[in-house]
N, C-alpha and C positions, 0 to 999 in steps of 0.2 A: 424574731417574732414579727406578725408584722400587724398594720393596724387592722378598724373598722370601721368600714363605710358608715354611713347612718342609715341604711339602711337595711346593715347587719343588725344582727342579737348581739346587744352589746355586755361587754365580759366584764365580772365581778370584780373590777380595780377598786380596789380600798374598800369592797362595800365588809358591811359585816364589824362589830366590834366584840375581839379586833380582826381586822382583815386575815384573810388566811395566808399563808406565808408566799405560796405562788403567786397571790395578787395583790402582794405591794408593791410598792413604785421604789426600783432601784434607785439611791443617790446617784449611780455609777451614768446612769441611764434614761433621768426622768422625761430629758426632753425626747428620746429615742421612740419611735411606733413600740406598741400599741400605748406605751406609758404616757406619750404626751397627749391621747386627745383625755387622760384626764388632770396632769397637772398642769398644760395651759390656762387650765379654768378654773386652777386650786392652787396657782406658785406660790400662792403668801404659806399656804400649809410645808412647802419646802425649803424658801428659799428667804433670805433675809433681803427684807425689804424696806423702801422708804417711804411716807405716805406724798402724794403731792395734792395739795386742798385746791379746789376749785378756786375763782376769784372774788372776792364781795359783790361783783356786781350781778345783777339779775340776767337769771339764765336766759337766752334768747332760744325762743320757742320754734322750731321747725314747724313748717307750715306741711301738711300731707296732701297728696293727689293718687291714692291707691290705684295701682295696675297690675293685670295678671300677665306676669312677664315668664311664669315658669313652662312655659310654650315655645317661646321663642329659641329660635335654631340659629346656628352660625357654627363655622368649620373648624375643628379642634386642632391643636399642633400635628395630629397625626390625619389628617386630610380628613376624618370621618366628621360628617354632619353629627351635632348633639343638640340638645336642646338645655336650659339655664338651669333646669331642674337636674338635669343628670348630671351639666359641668360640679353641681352645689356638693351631689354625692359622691361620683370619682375624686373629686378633692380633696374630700374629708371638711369641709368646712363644719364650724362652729357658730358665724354670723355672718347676714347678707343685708348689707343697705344700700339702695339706690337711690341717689338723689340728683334730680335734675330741675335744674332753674332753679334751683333753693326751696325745690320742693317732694320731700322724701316719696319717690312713686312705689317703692319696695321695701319690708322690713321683715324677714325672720329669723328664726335659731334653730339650733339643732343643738346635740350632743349634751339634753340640759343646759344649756343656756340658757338666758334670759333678759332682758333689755338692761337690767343692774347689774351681773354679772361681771366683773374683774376679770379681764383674760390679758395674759404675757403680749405685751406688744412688740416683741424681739425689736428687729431696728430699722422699726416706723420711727421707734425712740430717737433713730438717727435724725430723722426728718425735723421734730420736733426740737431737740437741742439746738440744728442749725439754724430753725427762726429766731429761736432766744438770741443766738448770738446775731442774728440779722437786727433786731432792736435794740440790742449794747453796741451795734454800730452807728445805726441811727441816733443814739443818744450819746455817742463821739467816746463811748468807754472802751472801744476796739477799732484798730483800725486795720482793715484786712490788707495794707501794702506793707504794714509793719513788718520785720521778721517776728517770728516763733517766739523767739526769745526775747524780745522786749520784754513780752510778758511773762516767759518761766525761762530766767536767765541758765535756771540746773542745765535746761537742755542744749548749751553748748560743746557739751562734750559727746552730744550723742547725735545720731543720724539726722537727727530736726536742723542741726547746725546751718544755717543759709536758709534754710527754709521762709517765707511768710504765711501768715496768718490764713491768707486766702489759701494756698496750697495746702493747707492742712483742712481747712474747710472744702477744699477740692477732692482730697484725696489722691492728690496730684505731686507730693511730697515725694523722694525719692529715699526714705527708709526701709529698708529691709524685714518685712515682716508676714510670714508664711499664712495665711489663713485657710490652713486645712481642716476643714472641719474630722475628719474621719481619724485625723492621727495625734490622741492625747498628749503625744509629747511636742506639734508642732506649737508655735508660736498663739493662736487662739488657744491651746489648749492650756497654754501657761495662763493666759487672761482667765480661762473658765477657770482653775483652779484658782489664783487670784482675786476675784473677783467674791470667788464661795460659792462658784455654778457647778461644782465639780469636785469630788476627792483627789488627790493626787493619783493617779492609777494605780491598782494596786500589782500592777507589773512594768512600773516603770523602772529605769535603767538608776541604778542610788548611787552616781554620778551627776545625774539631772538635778542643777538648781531652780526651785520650784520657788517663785517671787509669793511675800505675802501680801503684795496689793498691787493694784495696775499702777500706781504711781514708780512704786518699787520695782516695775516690770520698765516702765517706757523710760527710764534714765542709765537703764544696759543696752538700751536699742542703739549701738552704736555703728551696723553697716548699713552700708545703701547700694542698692543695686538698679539705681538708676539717679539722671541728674533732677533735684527740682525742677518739676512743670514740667516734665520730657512726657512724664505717660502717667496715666490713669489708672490706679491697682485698687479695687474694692481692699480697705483691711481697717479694721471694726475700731483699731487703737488710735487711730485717728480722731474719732468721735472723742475718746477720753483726753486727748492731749486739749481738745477744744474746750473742754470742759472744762479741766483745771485749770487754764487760762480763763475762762468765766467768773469759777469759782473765785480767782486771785484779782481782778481789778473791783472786782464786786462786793469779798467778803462773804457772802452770799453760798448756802450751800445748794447744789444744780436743783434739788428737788425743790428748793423754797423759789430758784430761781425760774424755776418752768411753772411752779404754783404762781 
C-alpha cells in the first residue's frame, strides 16, 4: 500500500470506535506507508515507551522573524526545479521549522499535527544520546580512548573486543552487524523484535534465535568483518552499546539521563 501526500484525502486509519478492521494499523507494519503517517504521531498508542521530562530550568523562549518561504525554488535530487511548498508535500512531512540566527523565520504542520504534538524521532535519538555522552566526557565519567570494555567488561568476548569508546561513538567499530531494514530476520530486525518494535515474523524460520532485549542481542555479536577504525558502517546497535555504557558509570537510566 502505499502512502498520502498532504495533499491527498486522507484515509480512515484508526478513525471510528472501533476502527474498521482494514484501517487498523498492523503491529506487523506500523512504521510501513500508508500506516506510519499515523503512528508516528501516535507511537505511545503502540509502542512501549519511556517518558523523558524536560529540565527545572526555564524554557528559553525562541525569538520569531515570520517569512513566506513556500515560494522559494531550488533543484530537486532529480534535476527538476520545486519549490519548499511542494518539497513539504512530495515528502510526506508532518513538521516544518526554520530557524535562522536563533530566530524561527518558518513554522508549520500537516498531517494533524500540532506545535504539542509527540511524534517518533527515529535516530535523531542517535544524535541526542551522543551529546549526553559528550558531557559524561566532559565531566571525566567516560573517556573516549578508553576501550569498550572498561566500561562493559561482558563485551570481551564479543565483536567490541579492542574496540574504544570513540569507535563505538564513531560508528567506526569493526562488528559484524547487517542493518537491513527490508529483511525481518537480518540483524536490525532482531533489534526491532528485541526492542518490542516488532513481533517476531510470523514466517520466520523456528530455527531463528529471536533475542529478548538489545542487551541480550549485542553479547552474541561476536564477528567482525572489518578492523576497528578501518571503516565507517551506519548500524543503529551502536547507539545501544553507548548507552549501556552511560547507563553503567552513571547508574542512571538513558531516559532520566537525557532528561
Amino acid at each position: 500500500m502505499t502512502s498520502y501526500k498532504n495533499s491527498d484525502a486522507r484515509p480512515p486509519i484508526m478513525a471510528g470506535s472501533p476502527p474498521a478492521l482494514e484501517w487498523r494499523v498492523p503491529f506487523a507494519d506500523w512504521d510501513r506507508p500508508p500506516w506510519n503517517r499515523w503512528s508516528f504521531l501516535n507511537v505511545r498508542k503502540i509502542l512501549r515507551t519511556a517518558t523523558v521530562r524536560c529540565a527545572h530550568e526555564p524554557i528559553w523562549p525562541l525569538k520569531r522573524a515570520p517569512k513566506d518561504i513556500a515560494g522559494i525554488t531550488f533543484e530537486a535530487d532529480n534535476g527538476h526545479v520545486m519549490t519548499v511548498e511542494d518539497m513539504l508535500d512530495e515528502t510526506y512531512t508532518d513538521g516544518f521549522l526554520v530557524m535562522i540566527d536563533g530566530k524561527i523565520i518558518h513554522e508549520s504542520y500537516y498531517n494533524d499535527m500540532q506545535p504539542h504534538t509527540l511524534h517518533l524521532a527515529q535516530s535523531v535519538s542517535k544524535s541526542v544520546v551522543a551529546t549526553v555522552a559528550g558531557i559524561l566526557i566532559g565531566q571525566g565519567l567516560l573517556d573516549p580512548y578508553e576501550p569498550i570494555t572498561t566500561y562493559l567488561p561482558e563485551l570481551e568476548t564479543t565483536g567490541w573486543q579492542g574496540a574504544t569508546l570513540q569507535q563505538v561513538l564513531d560508528m567506526t567499530s569493526g562488528v559484524k552487524y547487517e542493518e537491513a531494514y527490508t529483511d525481518p530476520a537480518s540483524d536490525i530486525g532482531k533489534t526491532d523484535v528485541a526492542s518490542g518494535w516488532k513481533p517476531i515474523p510470523a514466517h520466520a524460520d523456528p530455527a531463528t534465535v529471536w533475542p529478548d532485549c538489545i542487551w541480550d542481542q549485542i553479547v552474541t555479536l561476536g564477528a567482525r568483518d572489518a578492523e576497528h577504525g578501518a571503516r565507517f558502517e551506519y548500524r543503529s546497535i551502536e547507539t545501544d552499546v553507548l548507552a549501556h555504557a552511560m547507563e553503567r558509570v552513571t547508574g542512571l537510566r538513558l531516559a532520566d539521563l537525557v532528561s
